[in-house]
PQR file of N, CA, C, O and H, with PARSE charges and radii, in Angstrom:
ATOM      1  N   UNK A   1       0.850  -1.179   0.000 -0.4000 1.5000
ATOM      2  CA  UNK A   1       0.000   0.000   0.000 -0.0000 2.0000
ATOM      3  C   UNK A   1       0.889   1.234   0.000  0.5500 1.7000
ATOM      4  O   UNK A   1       1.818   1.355   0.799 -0.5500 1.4000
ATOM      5  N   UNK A   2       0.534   2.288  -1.060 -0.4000 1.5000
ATOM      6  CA  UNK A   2       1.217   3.272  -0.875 -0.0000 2.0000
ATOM      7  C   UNK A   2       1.113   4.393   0.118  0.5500 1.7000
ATOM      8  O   UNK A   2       0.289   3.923   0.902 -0.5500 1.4000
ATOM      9  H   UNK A   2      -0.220   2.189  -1.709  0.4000 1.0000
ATOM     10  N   UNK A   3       1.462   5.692   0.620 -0.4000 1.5000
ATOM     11  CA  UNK A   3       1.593   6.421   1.253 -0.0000 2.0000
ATOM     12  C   UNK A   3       0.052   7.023   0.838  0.5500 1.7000
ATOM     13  O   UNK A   3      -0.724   6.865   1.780 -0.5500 1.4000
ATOM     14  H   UNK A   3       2.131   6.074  -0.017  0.4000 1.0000
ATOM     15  N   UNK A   4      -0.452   7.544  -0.107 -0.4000 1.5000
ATOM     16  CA  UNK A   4      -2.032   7.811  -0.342 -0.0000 2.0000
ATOM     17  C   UNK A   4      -2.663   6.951  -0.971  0.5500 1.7000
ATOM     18  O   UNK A   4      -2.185   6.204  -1.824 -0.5500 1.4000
ATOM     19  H   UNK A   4       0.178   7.672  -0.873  0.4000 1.0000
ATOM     20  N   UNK A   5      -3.791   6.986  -0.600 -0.4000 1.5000
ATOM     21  CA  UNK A   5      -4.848   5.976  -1.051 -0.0000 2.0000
ATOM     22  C   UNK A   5      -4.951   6.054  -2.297  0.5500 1.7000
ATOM     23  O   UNK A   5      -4.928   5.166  -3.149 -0.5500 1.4000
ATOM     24  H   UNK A   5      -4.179   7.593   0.093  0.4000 1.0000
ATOM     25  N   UNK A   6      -5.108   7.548  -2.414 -0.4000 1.5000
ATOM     26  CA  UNK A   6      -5.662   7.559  -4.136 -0.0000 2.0000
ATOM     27  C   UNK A   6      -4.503   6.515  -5.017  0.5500 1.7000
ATOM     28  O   UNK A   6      -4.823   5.829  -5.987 -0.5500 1.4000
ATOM     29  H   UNK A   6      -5.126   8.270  -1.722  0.4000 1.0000
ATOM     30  N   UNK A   7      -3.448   6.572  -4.565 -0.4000 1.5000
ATOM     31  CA  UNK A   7      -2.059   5.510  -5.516 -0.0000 2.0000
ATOM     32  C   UNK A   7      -2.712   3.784  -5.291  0.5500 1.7000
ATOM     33  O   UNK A   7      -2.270   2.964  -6.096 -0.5500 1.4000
ATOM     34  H   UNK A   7      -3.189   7.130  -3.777  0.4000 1.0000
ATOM     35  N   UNK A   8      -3.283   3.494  -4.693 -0.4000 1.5000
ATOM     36  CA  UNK A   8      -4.028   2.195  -4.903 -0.0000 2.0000
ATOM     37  C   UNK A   8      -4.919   2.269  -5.593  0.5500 1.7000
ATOM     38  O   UNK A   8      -5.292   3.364  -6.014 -0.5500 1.4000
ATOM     39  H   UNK A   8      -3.642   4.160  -4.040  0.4000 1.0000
ATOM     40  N   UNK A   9      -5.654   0.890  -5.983 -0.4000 1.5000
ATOM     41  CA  UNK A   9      -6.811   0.473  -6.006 -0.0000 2.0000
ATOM     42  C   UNK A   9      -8.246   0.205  -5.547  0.5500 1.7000
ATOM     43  O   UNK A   9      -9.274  -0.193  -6.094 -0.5500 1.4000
ATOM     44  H   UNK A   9      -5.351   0.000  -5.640  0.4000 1.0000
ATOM     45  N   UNK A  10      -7.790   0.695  -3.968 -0.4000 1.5000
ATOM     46  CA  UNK A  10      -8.994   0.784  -3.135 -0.0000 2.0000
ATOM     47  C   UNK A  10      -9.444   2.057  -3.868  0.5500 1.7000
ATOM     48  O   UNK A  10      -8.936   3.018  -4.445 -0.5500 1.4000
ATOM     49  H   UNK A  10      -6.955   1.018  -3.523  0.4000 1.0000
ATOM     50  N   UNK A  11     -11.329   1.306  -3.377 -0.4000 1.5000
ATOM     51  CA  UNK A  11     -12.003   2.812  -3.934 -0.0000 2.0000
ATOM     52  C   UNK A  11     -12.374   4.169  -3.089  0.5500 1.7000
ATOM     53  O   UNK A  11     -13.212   4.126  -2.189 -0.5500 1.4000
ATOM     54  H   UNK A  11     -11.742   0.525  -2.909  0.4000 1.0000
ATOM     55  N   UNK A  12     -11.845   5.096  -3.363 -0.4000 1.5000
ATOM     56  CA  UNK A  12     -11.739   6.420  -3.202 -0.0000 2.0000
ATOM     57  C   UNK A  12     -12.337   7.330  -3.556  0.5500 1.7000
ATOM     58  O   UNK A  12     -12.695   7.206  -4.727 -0.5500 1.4000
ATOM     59  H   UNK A  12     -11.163   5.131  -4.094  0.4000 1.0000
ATOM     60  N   UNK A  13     -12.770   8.639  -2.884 -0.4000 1.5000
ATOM     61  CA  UNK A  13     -13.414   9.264  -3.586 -0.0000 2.0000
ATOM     62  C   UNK A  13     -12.874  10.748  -3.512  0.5500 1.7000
ATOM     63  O   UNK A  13     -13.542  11.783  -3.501 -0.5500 1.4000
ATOM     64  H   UNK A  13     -12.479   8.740  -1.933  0.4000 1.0000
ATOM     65  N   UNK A  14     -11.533  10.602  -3.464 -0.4000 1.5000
ATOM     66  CA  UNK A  14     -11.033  11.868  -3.524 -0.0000 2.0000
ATOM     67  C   UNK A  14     -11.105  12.829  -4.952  0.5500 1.7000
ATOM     68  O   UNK A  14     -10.989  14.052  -5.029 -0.5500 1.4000
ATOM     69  H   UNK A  14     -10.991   9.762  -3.472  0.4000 1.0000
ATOM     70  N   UNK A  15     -11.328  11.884  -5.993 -0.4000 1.5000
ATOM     71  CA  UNK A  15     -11.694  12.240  -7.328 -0.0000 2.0000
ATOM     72  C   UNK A  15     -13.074  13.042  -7.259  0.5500 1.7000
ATOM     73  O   UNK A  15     -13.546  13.223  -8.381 -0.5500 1.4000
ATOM     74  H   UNK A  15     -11.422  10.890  -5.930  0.4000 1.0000
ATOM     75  N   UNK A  16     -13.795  13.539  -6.265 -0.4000 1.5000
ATOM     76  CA  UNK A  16     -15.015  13.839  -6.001 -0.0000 2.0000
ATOM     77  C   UNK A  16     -15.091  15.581  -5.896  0.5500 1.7000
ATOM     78  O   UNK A  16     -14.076  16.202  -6.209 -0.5500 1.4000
ATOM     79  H   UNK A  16     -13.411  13.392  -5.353  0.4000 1.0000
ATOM     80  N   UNK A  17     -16.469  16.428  -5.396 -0.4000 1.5000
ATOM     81  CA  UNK A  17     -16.308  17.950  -5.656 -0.0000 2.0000
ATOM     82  C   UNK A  17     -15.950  17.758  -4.326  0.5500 1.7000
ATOM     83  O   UNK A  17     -16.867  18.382  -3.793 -0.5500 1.4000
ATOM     84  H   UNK A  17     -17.294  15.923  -5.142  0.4000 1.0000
ATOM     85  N   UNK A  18     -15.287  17.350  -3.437 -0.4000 1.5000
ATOM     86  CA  UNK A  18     -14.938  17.648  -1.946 -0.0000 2.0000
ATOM     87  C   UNK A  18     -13.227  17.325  -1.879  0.5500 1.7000
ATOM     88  O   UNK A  18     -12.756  17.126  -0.760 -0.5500 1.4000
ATOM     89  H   UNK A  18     -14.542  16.843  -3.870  0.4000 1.0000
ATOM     90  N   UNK A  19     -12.361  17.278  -3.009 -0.4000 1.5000
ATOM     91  CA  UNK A  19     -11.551  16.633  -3.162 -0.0000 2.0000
ATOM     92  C   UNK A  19     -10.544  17.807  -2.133  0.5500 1.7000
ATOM     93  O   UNK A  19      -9.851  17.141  -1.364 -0.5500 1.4000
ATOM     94  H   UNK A  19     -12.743  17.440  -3.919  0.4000 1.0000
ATOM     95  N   UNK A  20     -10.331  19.215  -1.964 -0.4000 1.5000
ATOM     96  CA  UNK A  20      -9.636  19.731  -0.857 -0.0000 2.0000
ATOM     97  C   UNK A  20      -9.958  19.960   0.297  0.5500 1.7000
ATOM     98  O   UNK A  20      -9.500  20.897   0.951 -0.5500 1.4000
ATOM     99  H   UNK A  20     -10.894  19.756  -2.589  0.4000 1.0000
ATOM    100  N   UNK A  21     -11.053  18.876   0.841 -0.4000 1.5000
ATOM    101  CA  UNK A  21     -11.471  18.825   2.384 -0.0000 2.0000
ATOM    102  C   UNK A  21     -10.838  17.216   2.643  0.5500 1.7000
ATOM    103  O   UNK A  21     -11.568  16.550   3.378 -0.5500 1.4000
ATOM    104  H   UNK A  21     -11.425  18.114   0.309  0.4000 1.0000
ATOM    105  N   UNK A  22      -9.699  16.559   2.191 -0.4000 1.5000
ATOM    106  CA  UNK A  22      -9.757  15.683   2.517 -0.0000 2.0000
ATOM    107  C   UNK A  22      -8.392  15.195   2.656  0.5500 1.7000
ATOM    108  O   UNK A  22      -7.606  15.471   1.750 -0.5500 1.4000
ATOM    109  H   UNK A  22      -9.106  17.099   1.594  0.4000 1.0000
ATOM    110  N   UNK A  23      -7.962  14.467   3.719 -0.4000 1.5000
ATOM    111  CA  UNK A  23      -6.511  14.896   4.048 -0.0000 2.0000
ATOM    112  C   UNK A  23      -5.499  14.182   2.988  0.5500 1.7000
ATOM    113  O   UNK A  23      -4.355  14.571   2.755 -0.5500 1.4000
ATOM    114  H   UNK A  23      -8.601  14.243   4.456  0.4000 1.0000
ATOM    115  N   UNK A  24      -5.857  13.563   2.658 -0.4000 1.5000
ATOM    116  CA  UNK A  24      -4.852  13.607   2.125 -0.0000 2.0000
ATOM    117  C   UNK A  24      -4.059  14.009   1.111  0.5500 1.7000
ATOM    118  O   UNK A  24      -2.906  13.742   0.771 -0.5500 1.4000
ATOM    119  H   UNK A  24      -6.786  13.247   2.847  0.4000 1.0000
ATOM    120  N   UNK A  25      -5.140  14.886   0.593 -0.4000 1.5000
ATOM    121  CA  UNK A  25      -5.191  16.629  -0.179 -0.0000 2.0000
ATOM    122  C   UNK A  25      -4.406  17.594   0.947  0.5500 1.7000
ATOM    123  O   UNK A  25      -3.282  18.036   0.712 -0.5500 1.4000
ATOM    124  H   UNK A  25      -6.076  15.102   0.869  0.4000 1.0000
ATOM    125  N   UNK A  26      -5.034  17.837   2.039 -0.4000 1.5000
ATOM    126  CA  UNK A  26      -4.532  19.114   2.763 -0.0000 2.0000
ATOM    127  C   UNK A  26      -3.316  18.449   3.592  0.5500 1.7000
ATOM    128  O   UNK A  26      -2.924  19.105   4.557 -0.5500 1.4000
ATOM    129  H   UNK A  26      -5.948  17.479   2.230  0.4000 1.0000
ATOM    130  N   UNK A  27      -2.694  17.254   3.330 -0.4000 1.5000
ATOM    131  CA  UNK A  27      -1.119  17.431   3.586 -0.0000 2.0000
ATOM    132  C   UNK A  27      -0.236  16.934   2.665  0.5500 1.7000
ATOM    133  O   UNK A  27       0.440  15.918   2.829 -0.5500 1.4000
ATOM    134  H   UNK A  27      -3.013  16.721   2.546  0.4000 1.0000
ATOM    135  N   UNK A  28      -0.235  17.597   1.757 -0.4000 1.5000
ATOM    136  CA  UNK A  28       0.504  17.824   0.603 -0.0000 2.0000
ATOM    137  C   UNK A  28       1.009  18.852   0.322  0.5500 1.7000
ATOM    138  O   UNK A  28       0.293  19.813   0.042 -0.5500 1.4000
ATOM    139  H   UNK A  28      -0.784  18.423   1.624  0.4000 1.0000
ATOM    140  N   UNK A  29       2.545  18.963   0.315 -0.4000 1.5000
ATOM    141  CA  UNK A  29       3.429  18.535  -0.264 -0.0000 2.0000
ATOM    142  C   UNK A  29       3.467  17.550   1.689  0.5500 1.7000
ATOM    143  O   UNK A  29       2.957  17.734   2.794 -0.5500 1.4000
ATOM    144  H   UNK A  29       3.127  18.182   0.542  0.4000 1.0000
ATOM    145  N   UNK A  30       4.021  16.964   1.301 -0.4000 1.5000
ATOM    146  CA  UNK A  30       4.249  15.618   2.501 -0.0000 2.0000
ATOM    147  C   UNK A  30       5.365  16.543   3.474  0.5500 1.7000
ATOM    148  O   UNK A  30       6.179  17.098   2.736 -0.5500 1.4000
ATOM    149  H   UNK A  30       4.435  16.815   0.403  0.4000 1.0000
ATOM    150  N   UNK A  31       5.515  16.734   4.415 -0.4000 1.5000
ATOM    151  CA  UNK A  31       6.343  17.233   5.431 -0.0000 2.0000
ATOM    152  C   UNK A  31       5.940  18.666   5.657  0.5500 1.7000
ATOM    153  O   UNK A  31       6.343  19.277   6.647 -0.5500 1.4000
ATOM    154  H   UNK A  31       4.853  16.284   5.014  0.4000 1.0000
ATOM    155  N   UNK A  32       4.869  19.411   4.431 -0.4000 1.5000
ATOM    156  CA  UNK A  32       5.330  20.978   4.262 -0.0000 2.0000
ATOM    157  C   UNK A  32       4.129  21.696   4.309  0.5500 1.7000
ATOM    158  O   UNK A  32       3.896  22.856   3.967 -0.5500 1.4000
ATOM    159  H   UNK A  32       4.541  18.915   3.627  0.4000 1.0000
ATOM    160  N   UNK A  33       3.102  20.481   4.981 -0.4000 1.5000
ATOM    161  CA  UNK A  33       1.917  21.058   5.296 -0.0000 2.0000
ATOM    162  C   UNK A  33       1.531  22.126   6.028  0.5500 1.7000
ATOM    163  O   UNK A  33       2.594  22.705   6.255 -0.5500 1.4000
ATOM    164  H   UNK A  33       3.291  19.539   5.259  0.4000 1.0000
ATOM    165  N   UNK A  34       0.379  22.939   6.699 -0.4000 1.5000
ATOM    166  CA  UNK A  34       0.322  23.378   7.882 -0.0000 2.0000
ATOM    167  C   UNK A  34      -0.469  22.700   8.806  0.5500 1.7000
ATOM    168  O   UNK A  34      -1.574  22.188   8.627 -0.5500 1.4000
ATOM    169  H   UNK A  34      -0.484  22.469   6.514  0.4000 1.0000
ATOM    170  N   UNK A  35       0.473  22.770  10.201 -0.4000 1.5000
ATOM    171  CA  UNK A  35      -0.085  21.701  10.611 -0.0000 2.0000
ATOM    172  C   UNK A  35      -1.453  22.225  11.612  0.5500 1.7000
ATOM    173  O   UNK A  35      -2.272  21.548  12.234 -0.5500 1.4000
ATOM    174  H   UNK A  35       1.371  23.187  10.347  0.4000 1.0000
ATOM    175  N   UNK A  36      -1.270  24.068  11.433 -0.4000 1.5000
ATOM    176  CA  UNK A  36      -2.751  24.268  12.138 -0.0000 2.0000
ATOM    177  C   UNK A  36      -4.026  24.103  11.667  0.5500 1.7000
ATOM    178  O   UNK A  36      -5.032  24.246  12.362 -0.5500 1.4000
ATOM    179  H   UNK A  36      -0.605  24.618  10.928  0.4000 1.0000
ATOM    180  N   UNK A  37      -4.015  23.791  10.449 -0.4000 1.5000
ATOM    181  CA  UNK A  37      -5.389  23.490   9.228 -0.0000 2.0000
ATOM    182  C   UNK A  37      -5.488  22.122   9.800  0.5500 1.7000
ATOM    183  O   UNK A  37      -6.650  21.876  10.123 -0.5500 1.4000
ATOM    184  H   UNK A  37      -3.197  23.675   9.884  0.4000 1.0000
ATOM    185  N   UNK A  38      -4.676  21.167  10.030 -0.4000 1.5000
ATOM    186  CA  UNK A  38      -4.968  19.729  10.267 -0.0000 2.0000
ATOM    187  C   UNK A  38      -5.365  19.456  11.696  0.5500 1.7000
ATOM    188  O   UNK A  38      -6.417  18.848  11.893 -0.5500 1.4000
ATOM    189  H   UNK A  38      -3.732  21.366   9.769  0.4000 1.0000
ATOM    190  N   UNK A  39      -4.856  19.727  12.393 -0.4000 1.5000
ATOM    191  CA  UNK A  39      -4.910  19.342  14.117 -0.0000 2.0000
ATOM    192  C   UNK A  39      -6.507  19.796  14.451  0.5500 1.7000
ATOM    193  O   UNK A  39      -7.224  19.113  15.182 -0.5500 1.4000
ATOM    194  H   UNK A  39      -4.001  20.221  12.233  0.4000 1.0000
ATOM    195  N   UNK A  40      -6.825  20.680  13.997 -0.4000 1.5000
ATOM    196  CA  UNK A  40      -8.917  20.618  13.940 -0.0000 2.0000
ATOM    197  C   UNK A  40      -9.401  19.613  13.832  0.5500 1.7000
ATOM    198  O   UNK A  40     -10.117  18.988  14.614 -0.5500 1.4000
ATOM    199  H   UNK A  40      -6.242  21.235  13.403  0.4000 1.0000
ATOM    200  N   UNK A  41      -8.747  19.190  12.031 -0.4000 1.5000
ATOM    201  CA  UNK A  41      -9.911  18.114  11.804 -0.0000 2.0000
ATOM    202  C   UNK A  41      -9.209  16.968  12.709  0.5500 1.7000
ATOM    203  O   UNK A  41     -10.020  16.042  12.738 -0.5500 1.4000
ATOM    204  H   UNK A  41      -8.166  19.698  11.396  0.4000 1.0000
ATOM    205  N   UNK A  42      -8.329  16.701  13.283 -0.4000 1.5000
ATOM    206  CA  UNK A  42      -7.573  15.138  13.957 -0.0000 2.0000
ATOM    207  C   UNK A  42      -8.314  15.026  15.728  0.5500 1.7000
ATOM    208  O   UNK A  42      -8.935  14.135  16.307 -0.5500 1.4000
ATOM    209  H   UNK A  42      -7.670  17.453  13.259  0.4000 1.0000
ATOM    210  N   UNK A  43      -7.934  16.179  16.063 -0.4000 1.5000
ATOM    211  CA  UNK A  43      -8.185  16.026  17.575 -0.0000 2.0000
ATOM    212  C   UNK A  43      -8.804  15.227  18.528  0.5500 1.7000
ATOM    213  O   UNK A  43      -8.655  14.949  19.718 -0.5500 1.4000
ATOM    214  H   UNK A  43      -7.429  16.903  15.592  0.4000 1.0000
ATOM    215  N   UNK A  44      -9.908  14.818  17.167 -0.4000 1.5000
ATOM    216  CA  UNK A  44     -10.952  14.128  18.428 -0.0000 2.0000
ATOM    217  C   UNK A  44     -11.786  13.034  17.258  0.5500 1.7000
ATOM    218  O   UNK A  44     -12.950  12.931  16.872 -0.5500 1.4000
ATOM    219  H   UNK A  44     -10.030  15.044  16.200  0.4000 1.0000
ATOM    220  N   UNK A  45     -10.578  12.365  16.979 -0.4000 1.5000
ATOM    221  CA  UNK A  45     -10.886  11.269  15.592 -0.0000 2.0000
ATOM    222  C   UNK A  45     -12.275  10.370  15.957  0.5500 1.7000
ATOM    223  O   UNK A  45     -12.632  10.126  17.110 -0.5500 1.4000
ATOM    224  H   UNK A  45      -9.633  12.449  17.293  0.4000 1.0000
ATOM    225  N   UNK A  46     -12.838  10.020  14.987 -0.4000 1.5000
ATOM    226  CA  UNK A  46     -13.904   9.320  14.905 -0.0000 2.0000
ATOM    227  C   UNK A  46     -14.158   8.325  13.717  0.5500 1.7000
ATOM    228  O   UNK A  46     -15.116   7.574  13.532 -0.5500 1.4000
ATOM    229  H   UNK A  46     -12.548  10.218  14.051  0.4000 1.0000
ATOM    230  N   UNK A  47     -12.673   8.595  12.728 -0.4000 1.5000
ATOM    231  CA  UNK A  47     -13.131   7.620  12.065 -0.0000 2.0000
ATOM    232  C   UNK A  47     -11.636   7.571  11.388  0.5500 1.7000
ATOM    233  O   UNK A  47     -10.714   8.355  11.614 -0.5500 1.4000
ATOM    234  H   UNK A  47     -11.895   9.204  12.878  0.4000 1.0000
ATOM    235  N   UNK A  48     -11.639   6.459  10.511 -0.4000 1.5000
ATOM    236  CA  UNK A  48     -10.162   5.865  10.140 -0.0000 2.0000
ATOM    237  C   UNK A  48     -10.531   5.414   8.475  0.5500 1.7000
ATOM    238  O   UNK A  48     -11.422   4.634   8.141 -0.5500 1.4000
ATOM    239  H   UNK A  48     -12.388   5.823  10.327  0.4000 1.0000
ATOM    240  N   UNK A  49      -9.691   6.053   7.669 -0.4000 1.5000
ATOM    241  CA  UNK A  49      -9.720   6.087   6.422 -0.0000 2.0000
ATOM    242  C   UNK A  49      -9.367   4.333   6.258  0.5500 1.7000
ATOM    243  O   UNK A  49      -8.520   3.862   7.017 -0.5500 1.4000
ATOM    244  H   UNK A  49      -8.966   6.687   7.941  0.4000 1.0000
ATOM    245  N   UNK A  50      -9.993   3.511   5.337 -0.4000 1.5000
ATOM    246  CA  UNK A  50      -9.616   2.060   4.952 -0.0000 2.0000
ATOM    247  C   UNK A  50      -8.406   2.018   4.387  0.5500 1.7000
ATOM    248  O   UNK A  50      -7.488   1.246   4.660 -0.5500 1.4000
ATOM    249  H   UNK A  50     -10.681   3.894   4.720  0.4000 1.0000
ATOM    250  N   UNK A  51      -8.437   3.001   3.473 -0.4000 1.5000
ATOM    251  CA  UNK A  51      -7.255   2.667   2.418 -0.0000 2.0000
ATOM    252  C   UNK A  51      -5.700   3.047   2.883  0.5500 1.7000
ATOM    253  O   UNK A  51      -4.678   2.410   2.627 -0.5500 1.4000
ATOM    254  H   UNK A  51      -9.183   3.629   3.251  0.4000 1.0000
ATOM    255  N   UNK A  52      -5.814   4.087   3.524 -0.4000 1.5000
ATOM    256  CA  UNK A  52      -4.399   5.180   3.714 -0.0000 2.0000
ATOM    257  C   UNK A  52      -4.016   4.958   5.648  0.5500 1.7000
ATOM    258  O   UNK A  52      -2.866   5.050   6.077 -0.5500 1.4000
ATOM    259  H   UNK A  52      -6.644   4.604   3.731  0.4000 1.0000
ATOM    260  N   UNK A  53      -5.393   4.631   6.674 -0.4000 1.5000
ATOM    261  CA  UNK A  53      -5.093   4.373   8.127 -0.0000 2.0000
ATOM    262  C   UNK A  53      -4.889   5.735   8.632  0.5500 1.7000
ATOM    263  O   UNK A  53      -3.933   5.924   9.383 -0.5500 1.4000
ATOM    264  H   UNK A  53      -6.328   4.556   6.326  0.4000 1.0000
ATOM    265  N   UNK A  54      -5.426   6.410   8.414 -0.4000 1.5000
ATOM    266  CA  UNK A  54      -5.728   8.152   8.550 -0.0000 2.0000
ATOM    267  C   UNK A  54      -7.047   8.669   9.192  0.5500 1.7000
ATOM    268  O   UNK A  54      -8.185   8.638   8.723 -0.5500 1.4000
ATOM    269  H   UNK A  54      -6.203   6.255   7.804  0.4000 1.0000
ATOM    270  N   UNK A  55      -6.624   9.132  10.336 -0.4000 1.5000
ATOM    271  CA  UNK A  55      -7.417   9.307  11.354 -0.0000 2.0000
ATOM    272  C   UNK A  55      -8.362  10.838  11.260  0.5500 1.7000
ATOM    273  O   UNK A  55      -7.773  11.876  10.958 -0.5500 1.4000
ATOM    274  H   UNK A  55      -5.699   9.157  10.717  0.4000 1.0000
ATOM    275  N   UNK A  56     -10.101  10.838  11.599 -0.4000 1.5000
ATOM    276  CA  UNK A  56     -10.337  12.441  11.680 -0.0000 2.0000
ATOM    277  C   UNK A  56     -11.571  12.487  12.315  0.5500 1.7000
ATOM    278  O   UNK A  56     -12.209  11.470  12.587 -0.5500 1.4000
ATOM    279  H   UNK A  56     -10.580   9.995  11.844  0.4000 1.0000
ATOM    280  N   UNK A  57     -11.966  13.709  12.585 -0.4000 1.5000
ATOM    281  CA  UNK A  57     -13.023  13.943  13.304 -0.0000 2.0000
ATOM    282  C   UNK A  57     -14.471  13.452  12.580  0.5500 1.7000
ATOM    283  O   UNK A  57     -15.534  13.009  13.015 -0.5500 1.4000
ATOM    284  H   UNK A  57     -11.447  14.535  12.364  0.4000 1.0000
ATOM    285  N   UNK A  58     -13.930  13.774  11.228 -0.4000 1.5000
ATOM    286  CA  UNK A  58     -15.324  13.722  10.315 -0.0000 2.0000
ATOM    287  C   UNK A  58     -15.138  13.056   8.953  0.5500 1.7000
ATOM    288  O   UNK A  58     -14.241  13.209   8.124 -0.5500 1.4000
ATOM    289  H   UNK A  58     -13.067  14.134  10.875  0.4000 1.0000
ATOM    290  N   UNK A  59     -16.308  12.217   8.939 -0.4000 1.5000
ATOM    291  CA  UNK A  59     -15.667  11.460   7.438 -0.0000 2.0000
ATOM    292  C   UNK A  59     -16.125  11.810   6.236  0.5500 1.7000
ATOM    293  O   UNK A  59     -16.458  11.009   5.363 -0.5500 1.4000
ATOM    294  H   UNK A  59     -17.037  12.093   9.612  0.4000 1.0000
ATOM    295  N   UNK A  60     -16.165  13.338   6.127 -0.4000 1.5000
ATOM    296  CA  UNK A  60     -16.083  14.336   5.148 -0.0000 2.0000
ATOM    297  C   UNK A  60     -14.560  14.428   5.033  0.5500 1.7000
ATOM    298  O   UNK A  60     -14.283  14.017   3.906 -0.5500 1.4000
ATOM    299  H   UNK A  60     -15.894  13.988   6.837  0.4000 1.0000
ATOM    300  N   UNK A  61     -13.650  14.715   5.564 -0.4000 1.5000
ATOM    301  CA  UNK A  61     -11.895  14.659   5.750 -0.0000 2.0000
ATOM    302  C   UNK A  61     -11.070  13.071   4.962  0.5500 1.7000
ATOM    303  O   UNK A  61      -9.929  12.915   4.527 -0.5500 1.4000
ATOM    304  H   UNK A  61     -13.874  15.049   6.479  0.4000 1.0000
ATOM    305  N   UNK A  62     -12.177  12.171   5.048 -0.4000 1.5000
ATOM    306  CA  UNK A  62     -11.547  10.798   4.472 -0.0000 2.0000
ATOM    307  C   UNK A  62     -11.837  10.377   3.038  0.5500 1.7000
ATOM    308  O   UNK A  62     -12.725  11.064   2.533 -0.5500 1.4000
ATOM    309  H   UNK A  62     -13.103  12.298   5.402  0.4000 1.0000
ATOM    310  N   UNK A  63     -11.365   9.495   2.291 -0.4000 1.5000
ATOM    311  CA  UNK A  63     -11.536   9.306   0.953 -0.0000 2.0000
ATOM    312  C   UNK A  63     -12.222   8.009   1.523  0.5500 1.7000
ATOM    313  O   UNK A  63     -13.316   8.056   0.961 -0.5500 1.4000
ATOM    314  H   UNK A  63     -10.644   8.936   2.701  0.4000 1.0000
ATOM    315  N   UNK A  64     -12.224   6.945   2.263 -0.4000 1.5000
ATOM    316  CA  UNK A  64     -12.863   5.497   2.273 -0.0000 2.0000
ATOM    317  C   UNK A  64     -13.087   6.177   3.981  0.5500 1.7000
ATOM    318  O   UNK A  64     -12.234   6.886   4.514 -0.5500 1.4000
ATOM    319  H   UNK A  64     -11.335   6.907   2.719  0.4000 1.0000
ATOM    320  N   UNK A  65     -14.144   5.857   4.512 -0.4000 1.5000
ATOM    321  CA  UNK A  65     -14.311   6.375   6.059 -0.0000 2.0000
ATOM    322  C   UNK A  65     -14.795   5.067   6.219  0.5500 1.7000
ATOM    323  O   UNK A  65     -15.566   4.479   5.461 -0.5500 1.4000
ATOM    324  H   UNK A  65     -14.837   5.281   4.078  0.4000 1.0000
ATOM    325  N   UNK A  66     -14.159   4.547   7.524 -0.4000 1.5000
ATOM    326  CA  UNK A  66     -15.247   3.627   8.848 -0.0000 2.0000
ATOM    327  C   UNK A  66     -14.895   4.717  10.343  0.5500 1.7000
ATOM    328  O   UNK A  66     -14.009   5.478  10.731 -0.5500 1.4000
ATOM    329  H   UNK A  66     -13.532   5.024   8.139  0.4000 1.0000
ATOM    330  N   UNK A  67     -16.181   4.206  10.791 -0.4000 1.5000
ATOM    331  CA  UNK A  67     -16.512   4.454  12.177 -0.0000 2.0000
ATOM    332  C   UNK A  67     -15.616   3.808  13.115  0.5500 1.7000
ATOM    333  O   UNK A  67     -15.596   2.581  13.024 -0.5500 1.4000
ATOM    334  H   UNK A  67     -16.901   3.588  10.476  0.4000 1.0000
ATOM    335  N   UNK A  68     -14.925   4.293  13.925 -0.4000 1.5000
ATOM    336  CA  UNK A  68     -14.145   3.658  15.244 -0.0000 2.0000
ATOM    337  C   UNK A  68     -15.553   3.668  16.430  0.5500 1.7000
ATOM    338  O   UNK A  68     -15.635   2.901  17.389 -0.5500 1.4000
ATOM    339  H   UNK A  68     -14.941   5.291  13.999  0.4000 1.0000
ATOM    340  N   UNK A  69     -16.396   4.547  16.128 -0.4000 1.5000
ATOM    341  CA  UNK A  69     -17.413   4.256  17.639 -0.0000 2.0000
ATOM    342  C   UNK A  69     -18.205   2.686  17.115  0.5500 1.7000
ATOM    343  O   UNK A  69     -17.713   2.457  16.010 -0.5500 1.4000
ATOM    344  H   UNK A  69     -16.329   5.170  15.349  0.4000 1.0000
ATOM    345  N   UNK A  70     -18.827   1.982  17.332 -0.4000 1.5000
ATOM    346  CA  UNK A  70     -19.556   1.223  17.616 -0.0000 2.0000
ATOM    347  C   UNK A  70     -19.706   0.385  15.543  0.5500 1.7000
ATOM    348  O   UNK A  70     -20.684   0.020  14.890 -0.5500 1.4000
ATOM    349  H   UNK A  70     -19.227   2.168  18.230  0.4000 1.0000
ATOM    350  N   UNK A  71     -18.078   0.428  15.201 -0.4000 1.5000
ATOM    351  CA  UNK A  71     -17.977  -0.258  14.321 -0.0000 2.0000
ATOM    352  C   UNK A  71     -18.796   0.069  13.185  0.5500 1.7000
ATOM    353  O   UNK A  71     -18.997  -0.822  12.359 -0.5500 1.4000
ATOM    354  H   UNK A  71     -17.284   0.724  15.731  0.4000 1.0000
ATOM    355  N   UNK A  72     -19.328   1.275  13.003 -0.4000 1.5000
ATOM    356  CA  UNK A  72     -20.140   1.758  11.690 -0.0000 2.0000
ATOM    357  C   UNK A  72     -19.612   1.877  10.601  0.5500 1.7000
ATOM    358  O   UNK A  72     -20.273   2.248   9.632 -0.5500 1.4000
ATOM    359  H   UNK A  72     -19.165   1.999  13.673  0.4000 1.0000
TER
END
């Protein structure tokens, strides 16, 4: 698996009209992000991207979202 999802085969929907609300859009270039735009959406994760293992509050922020509460 590569470093972003979109570089796999899992399906993604970063190709979508939400494609710069989603992290792994808003930390790009890789190291040279800001990291005060990100630490909002992380703080208080609720869900974990399938493809990439990328954590966020809201799974508007993810390209593949599951639920960490009660396995949704």
């Amino acid at each position: 698996m590569g470093n972003n999802c979109c570089e796999t085969s899992s399906p993604c929907s970063c190709n979508g009209n939400n494609r710069g609300k989603k992290l792994c859009e808003l930390t790009k270039p890789h190291n040279q992000f800001e990291m005060g735009k990100i630490i909002p959406l992380v703080n208080d994760p609720k869900y974990i991207c399938r493809c990439c293992g990328r954590l966020a509050n809201e799974k508007e922020n993810l390209c593949n979202p599951k639920s960490l509460i009660n396995n949704k």
